[in-house]
LOKELUM-890522 format. One record per residue (C-alpha): residue in three letters; x, y, z. Coordinates in steps of 0.25 Angstrom, whole numbers, plus 5000, padded with zeros to 4 digits. Layout:
BEGIN
ALAXYZ...
***
This chain:
BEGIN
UNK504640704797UNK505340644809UNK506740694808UNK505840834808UNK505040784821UNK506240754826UNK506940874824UNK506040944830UNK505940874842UNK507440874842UNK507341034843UNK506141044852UNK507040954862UNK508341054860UNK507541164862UNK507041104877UNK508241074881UNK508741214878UNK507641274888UNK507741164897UNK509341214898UNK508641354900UNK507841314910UNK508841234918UNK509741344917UNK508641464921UNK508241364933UNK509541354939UNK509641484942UNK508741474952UNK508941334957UNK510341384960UNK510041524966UNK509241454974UNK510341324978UNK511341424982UNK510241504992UNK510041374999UNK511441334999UNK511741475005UNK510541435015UNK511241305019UNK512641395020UNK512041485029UNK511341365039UNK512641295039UNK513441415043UNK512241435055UNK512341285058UNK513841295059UNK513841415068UNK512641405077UNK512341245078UNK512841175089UNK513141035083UNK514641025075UNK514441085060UNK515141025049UNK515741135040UNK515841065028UNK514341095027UNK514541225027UNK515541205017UNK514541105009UNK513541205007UNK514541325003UNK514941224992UNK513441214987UNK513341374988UNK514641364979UNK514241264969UNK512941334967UNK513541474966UNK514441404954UNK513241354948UNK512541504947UNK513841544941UNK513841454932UNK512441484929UNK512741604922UNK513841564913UNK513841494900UNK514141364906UNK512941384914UNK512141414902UNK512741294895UNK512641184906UNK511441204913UNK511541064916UNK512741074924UNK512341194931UNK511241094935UNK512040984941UNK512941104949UNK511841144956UNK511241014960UNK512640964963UNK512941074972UNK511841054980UNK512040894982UNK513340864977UNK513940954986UNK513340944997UNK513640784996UNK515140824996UNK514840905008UNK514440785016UNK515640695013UNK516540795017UNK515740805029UNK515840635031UNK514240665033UNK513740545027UNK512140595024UNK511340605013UNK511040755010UNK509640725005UNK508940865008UNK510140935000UNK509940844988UNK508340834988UNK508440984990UNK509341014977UNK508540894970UNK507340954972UNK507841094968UNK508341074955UNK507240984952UNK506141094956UNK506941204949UNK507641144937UNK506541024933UNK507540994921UNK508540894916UNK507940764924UNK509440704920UNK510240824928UNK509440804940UNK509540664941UNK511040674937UNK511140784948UNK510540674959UNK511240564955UNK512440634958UNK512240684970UNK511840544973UNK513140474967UNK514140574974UNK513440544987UNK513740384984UNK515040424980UNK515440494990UNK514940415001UNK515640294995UNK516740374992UNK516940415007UNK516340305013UNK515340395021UNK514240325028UNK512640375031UNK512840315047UNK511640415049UNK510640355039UNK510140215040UNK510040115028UNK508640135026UNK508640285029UNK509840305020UNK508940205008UNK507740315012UNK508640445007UNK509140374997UNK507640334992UNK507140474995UNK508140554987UNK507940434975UNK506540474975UNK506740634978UNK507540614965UNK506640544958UNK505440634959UNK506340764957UNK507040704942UNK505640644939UNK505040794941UNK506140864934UNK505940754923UNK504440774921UNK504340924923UNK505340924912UNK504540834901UNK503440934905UNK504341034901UNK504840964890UNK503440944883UNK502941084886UNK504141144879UNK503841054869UNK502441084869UNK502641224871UNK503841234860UNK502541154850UNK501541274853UNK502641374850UNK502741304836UNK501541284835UNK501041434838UNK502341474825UNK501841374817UNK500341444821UNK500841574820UNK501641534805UNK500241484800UNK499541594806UNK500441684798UNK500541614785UNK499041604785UNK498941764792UNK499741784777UNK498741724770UNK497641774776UNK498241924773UNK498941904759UNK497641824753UNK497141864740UNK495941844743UNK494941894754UNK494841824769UNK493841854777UNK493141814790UNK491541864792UNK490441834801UNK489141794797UNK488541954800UNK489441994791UNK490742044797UNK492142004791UNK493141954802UNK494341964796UNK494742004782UNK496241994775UNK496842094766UNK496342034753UNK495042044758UNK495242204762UNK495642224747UNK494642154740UNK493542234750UNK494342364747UNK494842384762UNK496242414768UNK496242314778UNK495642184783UNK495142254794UNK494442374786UNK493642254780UNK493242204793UNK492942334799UNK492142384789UNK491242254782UNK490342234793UNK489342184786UNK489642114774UNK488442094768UNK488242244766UNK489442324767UNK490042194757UNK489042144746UNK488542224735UNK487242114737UNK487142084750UNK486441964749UNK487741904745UNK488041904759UNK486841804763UNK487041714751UNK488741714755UNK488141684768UNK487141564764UNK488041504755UNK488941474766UNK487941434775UNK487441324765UNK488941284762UNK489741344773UNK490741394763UNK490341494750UNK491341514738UNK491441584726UNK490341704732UNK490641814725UNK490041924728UNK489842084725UNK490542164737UNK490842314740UNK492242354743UNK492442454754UNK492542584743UNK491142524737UNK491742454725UNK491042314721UNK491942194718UNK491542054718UNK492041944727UNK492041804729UNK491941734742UNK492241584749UNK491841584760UNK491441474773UNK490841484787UNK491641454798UNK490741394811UNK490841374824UNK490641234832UNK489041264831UNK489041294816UNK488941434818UNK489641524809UNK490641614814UNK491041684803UNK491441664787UNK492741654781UNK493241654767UNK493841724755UNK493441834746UNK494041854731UNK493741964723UNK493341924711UNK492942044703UNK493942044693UNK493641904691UNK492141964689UNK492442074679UNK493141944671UNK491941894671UNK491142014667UNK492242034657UNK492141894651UNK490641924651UNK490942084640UNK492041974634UNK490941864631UNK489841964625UNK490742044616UNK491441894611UNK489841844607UNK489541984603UNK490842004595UNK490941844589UNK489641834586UNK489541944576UNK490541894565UNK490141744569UNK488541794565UNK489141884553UNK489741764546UNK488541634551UNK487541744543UNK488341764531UNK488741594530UNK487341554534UNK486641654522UNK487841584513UNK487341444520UNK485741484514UNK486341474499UNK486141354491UNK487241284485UNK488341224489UNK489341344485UNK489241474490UNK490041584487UNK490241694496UNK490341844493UNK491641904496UNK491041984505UNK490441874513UNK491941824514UNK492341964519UNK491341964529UNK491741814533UNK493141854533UNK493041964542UNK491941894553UNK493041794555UNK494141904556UNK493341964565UNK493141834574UNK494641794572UNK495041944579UNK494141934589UNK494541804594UNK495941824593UNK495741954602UNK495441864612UNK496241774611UNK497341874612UNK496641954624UNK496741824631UNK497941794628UNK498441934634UNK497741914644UNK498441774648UNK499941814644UNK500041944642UNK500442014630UNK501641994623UNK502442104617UNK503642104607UNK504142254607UNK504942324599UNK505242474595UNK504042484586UNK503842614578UNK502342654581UNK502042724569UNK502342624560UNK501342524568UNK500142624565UNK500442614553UNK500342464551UNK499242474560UNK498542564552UNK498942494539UNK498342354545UNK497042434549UNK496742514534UNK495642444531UNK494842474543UNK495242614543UNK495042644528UNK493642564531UNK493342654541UNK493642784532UNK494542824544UNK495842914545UNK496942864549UNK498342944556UNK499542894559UNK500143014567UNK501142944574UNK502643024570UNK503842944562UNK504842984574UNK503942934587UNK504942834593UNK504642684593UNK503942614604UNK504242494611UNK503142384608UNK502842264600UNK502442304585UNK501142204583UNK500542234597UNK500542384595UNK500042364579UNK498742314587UNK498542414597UNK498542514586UNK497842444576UNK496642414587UNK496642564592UNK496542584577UNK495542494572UNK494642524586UNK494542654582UNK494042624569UNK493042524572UNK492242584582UNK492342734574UNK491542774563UNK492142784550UNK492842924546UNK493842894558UNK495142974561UNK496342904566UNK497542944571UNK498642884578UNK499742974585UNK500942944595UNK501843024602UNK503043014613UNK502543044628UNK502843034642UNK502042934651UNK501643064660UNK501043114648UNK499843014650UNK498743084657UNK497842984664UNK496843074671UNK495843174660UNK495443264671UNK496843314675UNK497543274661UNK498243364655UNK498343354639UNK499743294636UNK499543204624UNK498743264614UNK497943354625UNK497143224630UNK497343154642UNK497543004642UNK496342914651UNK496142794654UNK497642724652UNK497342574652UNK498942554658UNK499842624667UNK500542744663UNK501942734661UNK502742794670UNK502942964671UNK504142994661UNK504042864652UNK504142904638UNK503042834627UNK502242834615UNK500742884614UNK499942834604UNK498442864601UNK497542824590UNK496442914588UNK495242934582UNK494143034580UNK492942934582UNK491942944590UNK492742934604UNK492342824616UNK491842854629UNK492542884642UNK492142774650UNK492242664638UNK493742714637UNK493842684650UNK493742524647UNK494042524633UNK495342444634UNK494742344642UNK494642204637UNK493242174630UNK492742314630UNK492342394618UNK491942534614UNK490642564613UNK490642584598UNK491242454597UNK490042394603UNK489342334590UNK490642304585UNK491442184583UNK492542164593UNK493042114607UNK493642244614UNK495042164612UNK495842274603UNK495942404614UNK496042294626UNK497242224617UNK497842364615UNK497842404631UNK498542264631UNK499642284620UNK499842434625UNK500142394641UNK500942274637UNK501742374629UNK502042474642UNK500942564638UNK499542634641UNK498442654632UNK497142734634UNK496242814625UNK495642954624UNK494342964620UNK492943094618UNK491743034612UNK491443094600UNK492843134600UNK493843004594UNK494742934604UNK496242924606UNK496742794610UNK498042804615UNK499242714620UNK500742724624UNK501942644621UNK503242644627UNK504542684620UNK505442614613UNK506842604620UNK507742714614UNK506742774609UNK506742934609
***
């Protein structure tokens, strides 16, 4: 955790220096441009002084100061190139050093022994007010300036005959403080700048790191399952994310906020709900699990569950409510399902359980210790507890299917001869039932791809359903033919008659694509037919016909063939008039190399 702080300090402080270089360098444009006006000032006054005054002119000042113009003008040259760039530092030091070192060589040429103090206050003061970086390169530019003048006073043995001791410890005092106070500027106002790029540089990450979470949390808010939304206590929604758009049936998040205004109107089927949602959170401050009856925007009703809290300002006020919204009507037609499951499981296990305690207890009422039981009695017996062992294992299966899915081993199955094993399994009922029985499919139909046992019980259940909720006297007969997937007719008012003059309704799975070549199976009868809007549902799980209502049984066998038959690629559906028989068909796909 260290090594990390450290590095990043390591990297905040190489970033500073590199704009502290661009700021030296965008500064000494300036600080020169201005150096070299005032040298040319000073060129100009000593070429007046050398021409107009009266006393005798030295013209190695003149000269001096055409030296400083020159050293200048390099270091704008220099400026510009990648040396420049480079070596701001140096570029630095040139300009100081033109404007005090120079000007010291000037005088001991001249044998002038002073101490040019303006010249170097002047220059200090500039670079100190124009470039306020780099404390070290200001006091390496003064201690130079100061070091050559020893030197060179040594050096020459020049004397300062003009200046007295203590006027000559004065300079020497003032220019220490001048000094002084110019580095300590440069050296504060550069900590200034040093935290407040710091600072500044903390906030900029601190606004990505904002802007990253604001993002990732924008994502969530948009790619939710469930509903977001902000209301205010009259009823208005704030805001609203895309999931909660779709569960109210609106395009957009802002269609939901435009257009539910008043939430316990335009939202509840009860309004009421709207108060007791609202009282609830004021007794707890939050609500969960509130579900709820609502309209959607095209007037459909679906329910909803809601978790909710209040959010408050510094007085307890409430500002406006926030939470989530699920909908939860699948979960409520489960429910309700659970519910047609649970009656037709008592109504259905109770009848063989009651069948057989009647029979045992009127045996229980003989006397002796040995009963014996009529062969009949037996049958009966037999065939309550056949009866429970189908009926559980039919559930055990649908929930087994329900969990993993069928499973299917397929092969090139030959579909008459199935009809017939079906048929051969189901003589007893048929020839109890007095009914006739056709098996119309041809010798030459080509075999279909699918597994041999699953496809012997949809027959056998489309079979045997017809049987059992027909009166005796039934006709049977099962047919199958080649078609083309564009041969299915799904709409009765526009069909036209392609298979057998009747159009198909009701597919309970997709219809293959246009072109695709399968088998069509029906099983019909000539019964007594089943009403439009019971076909409608009649492959769904738990659901019976209405002449099965007295009878024993689940509603398994047509939900398992919808099952079997779409695990296999296929669509099944029927095709029923009552009074006139029904047709229960499906489709199957082709073997491979099958013609």
């Amino acid at each position: 955790m260290n090594y990390l702080g450290n590095a990043k300090s390591v990297q905040a402080l190489t970033v500073y220096e590199v704009w502290r270089d661009r700021f030296l360098r965008e500064r000494l444009r300036p600080a020169v441009g201005i150096a070299i006006f005032f040298a040319f000032t000073i060129t100009v006054y000593f070429l007046g002084e050398r021409f107009f005054a009266r006393q005798e002119f030295k013209s190695v000042y003149l000269y001096t100061s055409a030296a400083v113009e020159l050293g200048l003008l390099t270091c704008f040259v220099l400026q510009k190139t990648s040396f420049g760039q480079r070596y701001p530092g140096w570029l630095f030091l040139g300009f100081s050093w033109s404007l005090t070192l120079v000007v010291q060589l000037g005088l001991a040429v001249a044998q002038a022994g002073e101490v040019p103090i303006f010249t170097w206050t002047l220059a200090f003061l500039i670079q100190a007010t124009l470039m306020p970086v780099r404390w070290r390169l200001h006091l390496i530019s003064q201690l130079g300036v100061l070091c050559c003048h020893v030197g060179i006073n040594l050096v020459l043995n020049l004397s300062f005959a003009k200046y007295t001791p203590f006027k000559l410890t004065g300079l020497y005092l003032y220019l220490f403080w001048f000094c002084l106070i110019c580095d300590l500027s440069v050296y504060w106002y550069e900590c200034l700048q040093r935290k407040e790029f710091s600072t500044r540089r903390e906030l900029e990450s601190a606004y990505q790191q904002l802007e990253v979470a604001e993002a990732k949390y924008r994502s969530i808010f948009e790619n939710a399952g469930e509903g977001i939304f902000q209301s205010t206590p009259d009823g208005r929604y704030i805001t609203a994310n895309p999931a909660l758009a779709r569960i109210y049936g609106c395009d957009s998040p802002e269609e939901v906020t435009e257009k539910f205004t008043d939430i316990e109107r335009q939202l509840y089927v009860d309004p009421a709900r709207r108060n007791e949602f609202l009282r609830a959170i004021e007794e707890s401050g939050t609500v969960s699990d509130f579900e709820s009856k609502i309209y959607r925007s095209d007037g459909s009703i679906v329910w909803i569950s809601e978790k909710a809290r209040a959010v408050r300002d510094s007085s307890g006020a409430v500002l406006y409510y926030e939470g989530l919204i699920e909908d939860i009507t699948q979960r409520k037609q489960a429910q309700e399902s659970l519910r047609l499951f649970i009656h037709a499981l008592s109504h259905d296990l109770r009848n063989p359980v009651a069948g057989m305690l009647m029979v045992l207890k009127n045996w229980q009422t003989k006397p002796g210790d040995a009963i014996a039981i009529p062969r009949s009695i037996l049958e009966r017996m037999i065939q309550g507890s056949e009866q429970q062992l189908r009926l559980i294992n039919s559930l055990l299966e649908v929930h087994a299917g329900e969990l993993r899915g069928l499973v299917l081993h397929c092969e090139r199955v030959d579909l008459r001869a199935i009809v017939e094993a079906a048929a051969t399994d189901l003589e007893p009922l048929i020839n109890e039932g007095k009914a006739t029985f056709k098996n119309l499919v041809p010798d030459d139909l080509p075999a279909v791809k699918a597994d041999k046992t699953q496809l012997w019980r949809v027959l056998s259940n489309l079979i045997a359903n017809a049987l059992k909720h027909n009166l005796p006297g039934l006709n049977l007969t099962v047919s199958a033919k080649v078609i083309k997937a564009d041969k299915l007719i799904i709409n009765p008012s526009t069909a036209k008659p392609d298979i057998d003059k009747l159009p198909i309704t009701n597919p309970q799975s997709p219809i293959p694509n246009s072109g695709t070549r399968m088998i069509y199976c029906t099983v019909e009868d000539d019964g007594a037919g089943i009403l439009p809007e019971q076909c409608e549902h009649l492959f769904d799980l738990y659901v019976r016909g209405e002449q099965s209502r007295h009878s024993v049984g689940l509603g398994l066998g047509l939900y398992l063939c919808r099952q079997i038959i779409v695990a296999h690629g296929g669509t099944i559906g029927v095709i029923s008039t009552p009074g006139a028989g029904a047709s229960f068909w499906f489709t199957l796909p082709l073997a491979e190399n099958s013609r």
